[in-house]
N, C-alpha and C positions, 0 to 999 in steps of 0.2 A: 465327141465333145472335148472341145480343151480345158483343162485345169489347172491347178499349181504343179509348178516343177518341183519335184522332190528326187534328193541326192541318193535317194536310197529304193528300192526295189519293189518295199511291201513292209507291213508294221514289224514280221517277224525278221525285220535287220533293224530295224527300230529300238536302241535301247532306253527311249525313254516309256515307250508303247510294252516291251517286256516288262519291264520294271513296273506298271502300272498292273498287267495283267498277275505278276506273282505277287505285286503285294494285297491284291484283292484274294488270293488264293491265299494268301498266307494270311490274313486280316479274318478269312472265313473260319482256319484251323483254330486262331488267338480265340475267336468267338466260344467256341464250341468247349475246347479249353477251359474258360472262365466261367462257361453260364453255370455249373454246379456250384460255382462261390457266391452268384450273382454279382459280379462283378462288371463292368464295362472294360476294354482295355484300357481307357485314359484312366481309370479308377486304379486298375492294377498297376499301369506304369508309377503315377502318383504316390502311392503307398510305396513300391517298391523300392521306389527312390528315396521317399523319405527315409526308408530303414537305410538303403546303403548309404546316403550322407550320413546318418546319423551315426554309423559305424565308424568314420572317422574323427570324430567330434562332438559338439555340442548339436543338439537339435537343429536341423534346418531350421532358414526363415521363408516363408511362400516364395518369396522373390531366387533365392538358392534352387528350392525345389522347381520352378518353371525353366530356370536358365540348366539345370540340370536334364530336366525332360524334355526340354526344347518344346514347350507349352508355354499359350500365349500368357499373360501375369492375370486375365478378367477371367479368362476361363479355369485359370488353377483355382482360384480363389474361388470360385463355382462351384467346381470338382469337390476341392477341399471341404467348403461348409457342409455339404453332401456326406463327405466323411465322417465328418466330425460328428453329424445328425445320428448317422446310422454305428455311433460311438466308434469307431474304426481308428480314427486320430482326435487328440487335444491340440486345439491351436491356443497358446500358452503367451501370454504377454511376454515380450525380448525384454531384460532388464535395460539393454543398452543404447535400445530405438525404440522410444514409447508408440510409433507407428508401427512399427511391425511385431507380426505374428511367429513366434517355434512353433514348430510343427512335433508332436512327439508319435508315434504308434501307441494307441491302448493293448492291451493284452489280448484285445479280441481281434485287434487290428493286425499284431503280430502272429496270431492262431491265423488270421488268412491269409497273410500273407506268405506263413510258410508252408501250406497245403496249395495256392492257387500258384507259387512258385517253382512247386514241384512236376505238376500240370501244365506249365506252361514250357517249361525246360523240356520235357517230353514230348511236348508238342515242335518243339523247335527241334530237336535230336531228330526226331522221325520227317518233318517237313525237311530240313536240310542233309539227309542223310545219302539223297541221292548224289549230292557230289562228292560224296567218297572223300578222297584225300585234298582234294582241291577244295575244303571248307577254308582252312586256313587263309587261304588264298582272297577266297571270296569277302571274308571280314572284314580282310587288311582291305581290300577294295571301297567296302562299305564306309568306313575309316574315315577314308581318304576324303570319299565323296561327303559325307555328314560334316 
């Protein structure tokens, strides 16, 4: 049977086919990870972020926090009321854009985030631990590509 020509061998020279298959492998680790906080990952990236913008400054605005997690702006704003619901974050009127929303951590928000972050770090140490000295490496790559 004839088919498409393909420049490469088999999926395992395939880096966009690799890439797919670890980040499903690693997508399972983040799962397993989070389910003790009940978190989702998009929920953990979210908070997460919010706390580290918020370290440098005044409160994120939802639109900061999507362009930060590279989330679409309908579904942060999803995510976020979700939060907000299950008291986790205040979204707080901006004095300075009566459109937009600051995002703050509640105290309960900040209680998980700093238990589901420490869980999640350990999950990434242990998943990426197999390349040894060549993690750095791998980052800088990731970097690149993001």
């Amino acid at each position: 049977m004839n088919g498409p020509d393909s420049r490469l061998p088999g999926p395992d020279r395939s880096p966009g086919f690799l890439l797919w298959r670890v980040t499903l492998t690693w997508q399972r680790a983040m799962r397993a990870a989070l389910a003790p906080h009940d978190l989702t990952h998009v929920q953990f990236v979210l908070l997460t972020s919010t706390w580290w913008l918020a370290k440098s400054g005044e409160p994120p605005t939802q639109r900061q926090l999507a362009e930060q997690a590279g989330t679409d702006t309908m579904m942060t704003s999803q995510v976020v009321r979700k939060l907000a619901e299950r008291g986790l974050l205040a979204r707080e009127d901006d004095p300075a854009d009566a459109r937009a929303k600051r995002l703050r951590l509640t105290e309960a928000g900040l209680a998980v985030v700093a238990k589901a972050l420490t869980d999640v770090e350990a999950a990434d140490a242990e998943f990426f631990a197999r390349l040894g000295d060549r993690a750095d490496g791998f980052v800088a790559a990731l970097g690149e590509l993001s």
